[in-house]
VEXKOLLO-110169 format. One record per residue (C-alpha): chain; x, y, z. Coordinates in steps of 0.1 Angstrom, whole numbers. Layout:
! residues N
node c: A	u: X	v: Y	w: Z
...
! end
This chain:
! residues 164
node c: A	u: 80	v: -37	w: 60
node c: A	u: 55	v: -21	w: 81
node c: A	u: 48	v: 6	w: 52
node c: A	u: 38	v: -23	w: 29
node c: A	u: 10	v: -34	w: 57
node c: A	u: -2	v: 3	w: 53
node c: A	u: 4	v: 9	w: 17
node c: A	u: -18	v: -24	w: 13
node c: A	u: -49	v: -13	w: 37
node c: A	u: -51	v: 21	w: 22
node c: A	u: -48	v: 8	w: -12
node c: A	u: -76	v: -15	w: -8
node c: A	u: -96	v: 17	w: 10
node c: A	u: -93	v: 35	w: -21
node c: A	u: -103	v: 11	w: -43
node c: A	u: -131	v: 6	w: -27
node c: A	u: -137	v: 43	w: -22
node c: A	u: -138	v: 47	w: -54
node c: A	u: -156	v: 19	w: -62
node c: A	u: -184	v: 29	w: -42
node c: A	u: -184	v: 66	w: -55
node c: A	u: -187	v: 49	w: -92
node c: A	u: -220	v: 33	w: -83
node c: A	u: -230	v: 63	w: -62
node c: A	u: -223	v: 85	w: -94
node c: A	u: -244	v: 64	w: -115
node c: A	u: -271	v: 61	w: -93
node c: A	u: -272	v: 101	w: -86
node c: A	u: -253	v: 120	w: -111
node c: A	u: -265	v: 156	w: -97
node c: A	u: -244	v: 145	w: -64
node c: A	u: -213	v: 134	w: -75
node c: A	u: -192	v: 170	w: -60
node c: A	u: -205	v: 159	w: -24
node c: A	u: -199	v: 122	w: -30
node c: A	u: -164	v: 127	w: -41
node c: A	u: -157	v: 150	w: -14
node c: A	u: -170	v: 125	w: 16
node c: A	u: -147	v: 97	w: -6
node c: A	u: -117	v: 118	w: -4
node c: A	u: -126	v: 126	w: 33
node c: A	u: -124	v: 90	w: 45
node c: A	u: -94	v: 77	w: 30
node c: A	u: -79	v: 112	w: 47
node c: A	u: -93	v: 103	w: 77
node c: A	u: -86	v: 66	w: 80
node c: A	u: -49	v: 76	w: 72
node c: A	u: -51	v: 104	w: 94
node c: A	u: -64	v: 79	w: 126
node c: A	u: -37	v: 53	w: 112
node c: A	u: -7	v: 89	w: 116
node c: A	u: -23	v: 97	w: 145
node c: A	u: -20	v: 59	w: 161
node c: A	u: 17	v: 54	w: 151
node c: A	u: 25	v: 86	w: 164
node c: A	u: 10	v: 81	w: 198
node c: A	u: 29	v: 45	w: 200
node c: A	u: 61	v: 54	w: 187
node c: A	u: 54	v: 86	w: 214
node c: A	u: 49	v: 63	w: 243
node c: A	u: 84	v: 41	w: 234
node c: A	u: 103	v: 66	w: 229
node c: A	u: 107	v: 92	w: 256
node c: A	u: 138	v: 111	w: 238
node c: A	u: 122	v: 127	w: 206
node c: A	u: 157	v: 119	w: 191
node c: A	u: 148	v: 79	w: 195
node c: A	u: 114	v: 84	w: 174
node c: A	u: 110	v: 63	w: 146
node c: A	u: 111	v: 75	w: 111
node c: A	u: 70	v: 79	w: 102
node c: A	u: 77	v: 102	w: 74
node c: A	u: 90	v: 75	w: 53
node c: A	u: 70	v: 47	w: 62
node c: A	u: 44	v: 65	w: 56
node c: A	u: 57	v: 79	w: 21
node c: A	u: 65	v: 52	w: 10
node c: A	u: 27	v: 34	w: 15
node c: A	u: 13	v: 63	w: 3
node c: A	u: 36	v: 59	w: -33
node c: A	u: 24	v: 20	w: -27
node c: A	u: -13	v: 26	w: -24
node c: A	u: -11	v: 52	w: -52
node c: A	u: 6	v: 24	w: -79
node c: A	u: -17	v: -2	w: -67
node c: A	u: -51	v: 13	w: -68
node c: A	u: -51	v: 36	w: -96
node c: A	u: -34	v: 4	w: -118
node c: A	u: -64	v: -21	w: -103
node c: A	u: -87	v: 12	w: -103
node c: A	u: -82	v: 17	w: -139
node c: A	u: -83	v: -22	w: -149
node c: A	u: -116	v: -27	w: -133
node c: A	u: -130	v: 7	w: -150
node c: A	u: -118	v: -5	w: -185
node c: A	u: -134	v: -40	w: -182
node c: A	u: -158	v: -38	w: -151
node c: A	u: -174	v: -10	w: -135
node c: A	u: -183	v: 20	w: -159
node c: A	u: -177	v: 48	w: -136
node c: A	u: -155	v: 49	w: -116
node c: A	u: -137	v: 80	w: -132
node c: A	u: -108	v: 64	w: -146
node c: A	u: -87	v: 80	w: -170
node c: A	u: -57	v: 65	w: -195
node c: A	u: -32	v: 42	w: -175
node c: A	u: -3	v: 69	w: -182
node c: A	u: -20	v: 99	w: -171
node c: A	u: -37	v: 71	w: -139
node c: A	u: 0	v: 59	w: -131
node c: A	u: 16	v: 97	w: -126
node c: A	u: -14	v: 116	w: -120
node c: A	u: -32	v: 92	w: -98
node c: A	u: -4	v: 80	w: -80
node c: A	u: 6	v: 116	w: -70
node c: A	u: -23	v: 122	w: -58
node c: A	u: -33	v: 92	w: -35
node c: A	u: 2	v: 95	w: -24
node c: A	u: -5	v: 128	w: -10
node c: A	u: -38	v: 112	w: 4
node c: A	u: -22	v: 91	w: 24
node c: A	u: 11	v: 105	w: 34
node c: A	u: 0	v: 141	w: 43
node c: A	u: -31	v: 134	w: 65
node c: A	u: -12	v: 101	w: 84
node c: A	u: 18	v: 128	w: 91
node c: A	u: -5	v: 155	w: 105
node c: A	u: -17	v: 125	w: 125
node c: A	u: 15	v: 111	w: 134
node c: A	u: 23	v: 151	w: 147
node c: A	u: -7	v: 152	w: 168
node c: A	u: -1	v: 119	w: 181
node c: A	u: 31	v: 125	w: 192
node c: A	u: 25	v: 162	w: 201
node c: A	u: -6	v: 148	w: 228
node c: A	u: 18	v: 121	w: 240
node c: A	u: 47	v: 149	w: 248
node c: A	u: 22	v: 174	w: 261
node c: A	u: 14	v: 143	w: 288
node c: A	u: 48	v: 137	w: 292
node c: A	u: 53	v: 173	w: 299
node c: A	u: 26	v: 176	w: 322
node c: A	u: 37	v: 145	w: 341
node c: A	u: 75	v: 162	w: 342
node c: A	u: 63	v: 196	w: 359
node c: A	u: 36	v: 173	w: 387
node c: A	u: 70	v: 156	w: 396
node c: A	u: 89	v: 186	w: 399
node c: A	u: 63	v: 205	w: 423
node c: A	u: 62	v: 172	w: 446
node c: A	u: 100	v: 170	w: 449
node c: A	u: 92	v: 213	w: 459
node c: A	u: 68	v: 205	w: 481
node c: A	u: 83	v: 172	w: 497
node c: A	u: 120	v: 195	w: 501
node c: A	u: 99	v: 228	w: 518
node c: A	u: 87	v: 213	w: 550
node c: A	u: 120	v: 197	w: 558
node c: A	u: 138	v: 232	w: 553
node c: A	u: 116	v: 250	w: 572
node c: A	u: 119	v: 222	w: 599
node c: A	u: 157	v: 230	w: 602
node c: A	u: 151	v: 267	w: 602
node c: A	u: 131	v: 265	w: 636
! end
């Protein structure tokens, strides 16, 4: 259930990302390509920082990349949960609402739309979750080789003891 908690945030983060980029569109039609680029940059980013977080936890419990959780389809599945949601409330609050907010016809909005915040969401959180874990095993990794070169060093003195 924790993809629902996720599927919930980031639909609500598009919503209002597109909400906002309606009344920014209104308000300054000539800058809509930059405004809808910086829109599709923060839900990317928010997801990606959300990857990146679950990655570095899951990381930190799981020593054995064989124990990792499954992120891929936790976050798949909020990412096909955000995209239902928020282009069905998107495109219910453009029809009787908010003029603007680039809504199309609910069919085209359910597949199109969907597909599309679905990838939103579930490409930039696992490029996250990747990093996250890849820092965390990089530590790991780091902390394996400092141990080995102590147990060197502690071993050397006491062999060259004997050998005098």
């Amino acid at each position: 259930m924790s993809w629902l908690l996720r599927g919930i945030v980031m639909s609500l983060v598009h919503i209002a990302a597109r909400i906002i980029l309606g009344s920014f569109i209104i308000s300054a039609p000539l800058s809509s390509s930059m405004a809808r680029w910086v829109a599709i940059a923060a839900v990317c980013l928010i997801a990606m920082i959300w990857g990146g977080i679950d990655g570095l936890r899951d990381a930190r419990a799981n020593a054995d990349p064989d124990d990792y959780a499954d992120l891929t389809v936790r976050w798949l599945k909020a990412g096909m949960f955000a995209g239902i949601v928020s282009c069905v409330v998107c495109w219910i609050v453009g029809t009787n609402w908010i003029n603007g907010i680039g809504q199309a016809s609910l069919p085209v909005e359910i597949f199109a739309g969907t597909s599309f915040v679905a990838l939103l969401v579930f490409v930039p959180a696992f490029i996250g979750a990747s990093a996250g874990r890849f820092l965390i095993r990089r530590e790991q990794r780091k902390t394996e080789r400092k141990a080995a070169e102590n147990a060197e060093n502690d071993d050397q003195p006491t062999q060259e003891m004997a050998a005098v």
